[in-house]
C-alpha positions in Angstrom: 0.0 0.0 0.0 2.7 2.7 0.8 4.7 1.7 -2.5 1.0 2.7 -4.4 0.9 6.1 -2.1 3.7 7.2 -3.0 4.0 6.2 -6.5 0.5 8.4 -6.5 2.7 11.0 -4.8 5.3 11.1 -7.7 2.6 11.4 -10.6 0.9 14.5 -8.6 4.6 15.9 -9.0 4.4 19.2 -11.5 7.9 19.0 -12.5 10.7 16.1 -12.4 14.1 16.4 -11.3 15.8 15.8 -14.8 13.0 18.4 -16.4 14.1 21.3 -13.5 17.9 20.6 -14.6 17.0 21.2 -18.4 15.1 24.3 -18.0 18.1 25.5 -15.6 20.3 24.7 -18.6 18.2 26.1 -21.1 17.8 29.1 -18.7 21.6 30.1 -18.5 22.7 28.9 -22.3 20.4 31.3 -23.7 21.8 34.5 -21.5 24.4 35.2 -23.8 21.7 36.0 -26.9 19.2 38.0 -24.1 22.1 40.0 -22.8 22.8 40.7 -26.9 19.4 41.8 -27.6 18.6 44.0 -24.8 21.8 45.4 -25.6 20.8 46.3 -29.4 17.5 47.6 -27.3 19.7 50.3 -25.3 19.9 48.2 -21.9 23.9 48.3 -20.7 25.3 45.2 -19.8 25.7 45.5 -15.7 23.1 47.9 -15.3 20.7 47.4 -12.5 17.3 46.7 -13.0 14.0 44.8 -11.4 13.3 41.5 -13.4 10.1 40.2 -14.1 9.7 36.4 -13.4 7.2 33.2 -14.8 6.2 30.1 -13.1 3.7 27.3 -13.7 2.6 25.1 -11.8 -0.5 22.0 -10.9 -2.6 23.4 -7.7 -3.5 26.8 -5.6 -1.0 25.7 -2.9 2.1 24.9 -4.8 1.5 28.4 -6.2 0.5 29.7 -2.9 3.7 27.8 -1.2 6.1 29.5 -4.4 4.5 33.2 -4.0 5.1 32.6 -0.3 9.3 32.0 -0.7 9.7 34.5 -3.4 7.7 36.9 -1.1 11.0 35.8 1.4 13.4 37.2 -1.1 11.6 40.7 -0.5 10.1 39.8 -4.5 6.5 40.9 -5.2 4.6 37.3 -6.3 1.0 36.5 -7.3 -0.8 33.6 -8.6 -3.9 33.3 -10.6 -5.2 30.4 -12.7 -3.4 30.2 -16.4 -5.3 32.1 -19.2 -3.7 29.1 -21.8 -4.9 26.3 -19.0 -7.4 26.4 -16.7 -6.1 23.4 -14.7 -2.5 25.3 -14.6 -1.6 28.3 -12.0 0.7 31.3 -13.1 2.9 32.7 -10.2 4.1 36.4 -11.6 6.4 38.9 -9.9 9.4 41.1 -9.5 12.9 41.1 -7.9 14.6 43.8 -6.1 17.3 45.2 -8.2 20.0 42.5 -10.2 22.9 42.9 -12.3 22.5 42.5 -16.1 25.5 40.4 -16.1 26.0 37.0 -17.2 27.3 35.2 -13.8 24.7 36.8 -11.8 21.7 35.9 -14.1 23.2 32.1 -14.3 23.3 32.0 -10.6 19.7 34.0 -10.2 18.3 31.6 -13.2 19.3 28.7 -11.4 18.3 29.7 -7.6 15.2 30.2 -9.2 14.6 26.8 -11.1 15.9 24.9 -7.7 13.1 27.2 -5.6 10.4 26.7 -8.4 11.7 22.4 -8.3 10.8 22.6 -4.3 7.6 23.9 -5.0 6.8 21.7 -7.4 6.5 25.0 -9.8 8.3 25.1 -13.8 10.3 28.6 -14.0 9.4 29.6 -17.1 11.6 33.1 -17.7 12.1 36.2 -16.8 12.2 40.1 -18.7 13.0 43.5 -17.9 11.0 46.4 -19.4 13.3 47.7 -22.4 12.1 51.2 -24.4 9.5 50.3 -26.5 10.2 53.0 -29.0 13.7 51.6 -29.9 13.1 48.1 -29.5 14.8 45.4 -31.9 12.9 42.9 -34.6 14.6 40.5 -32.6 12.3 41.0 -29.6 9.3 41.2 -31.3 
């Protein structure tokens, strides 16, 4: 009976182990093309700024749970049902202010996949408000 529990357990599970370690990957392989765009869009390398963040996630408490650790961090975090899927929950916020540099998005990207993987939540990205007026074809 316990070996059925918890192999209920493991397909309630949002996210696996080897999935959080791709999107981590993913996360920090693709810095070096966002830092290039937002730099074609005016945004300095090493400036400062608040980041926007994405997560997804199975229930109301995961999300809850997620909202409630970034809120921790001194981030602002809501959740609210998915507009693409109704049986999904969105967790949205901001960070206080971060680098635009390479090492200290990596290490941000991947603190953020390991808290979204304890929560049972996907990160799915982050953005920064660039000036819309001068903004790249790349972006678009």
């Amino acid at each position: 009976m316990w070996i059925l529990n918890f192999n209920k357990i493991q397909e309630r599970r949002f996210i696996t182990e080897d999935f959080c370690n791709a999107i981590s990957q993913n996360q920090v392989a693709a810095l070096p093309k966002i830092l290039r765009v937002l730099k074609k869009n005016n945004v300095i390398e090493s400036e400062i700024r608040n980041l926007q963040f994405f997560f997804y996630t199975n229930t109301a408490g995961k999300a809850k749970l997620l909202s409630e650790e970034l809120q921790k961090k001194e981030y602002s975090a809501e959740y609210k049902i998915a507009a693409h899927n109704k049986k999904q929950f969105v967790i949205t916020g901001r960070t206080g202010e971060i680098a635009l540099e390479q090492n200290t998005l990596a290490k941000w990207a991947k603190e953020m996949c390991a808290l979204g993987f304890k929560c049972d939540c996907e990160f799915d990205g982050w953005g920064t408000e660039i000036n819309q007026d001068n903004i790249s074809n790349e972006v678009r």
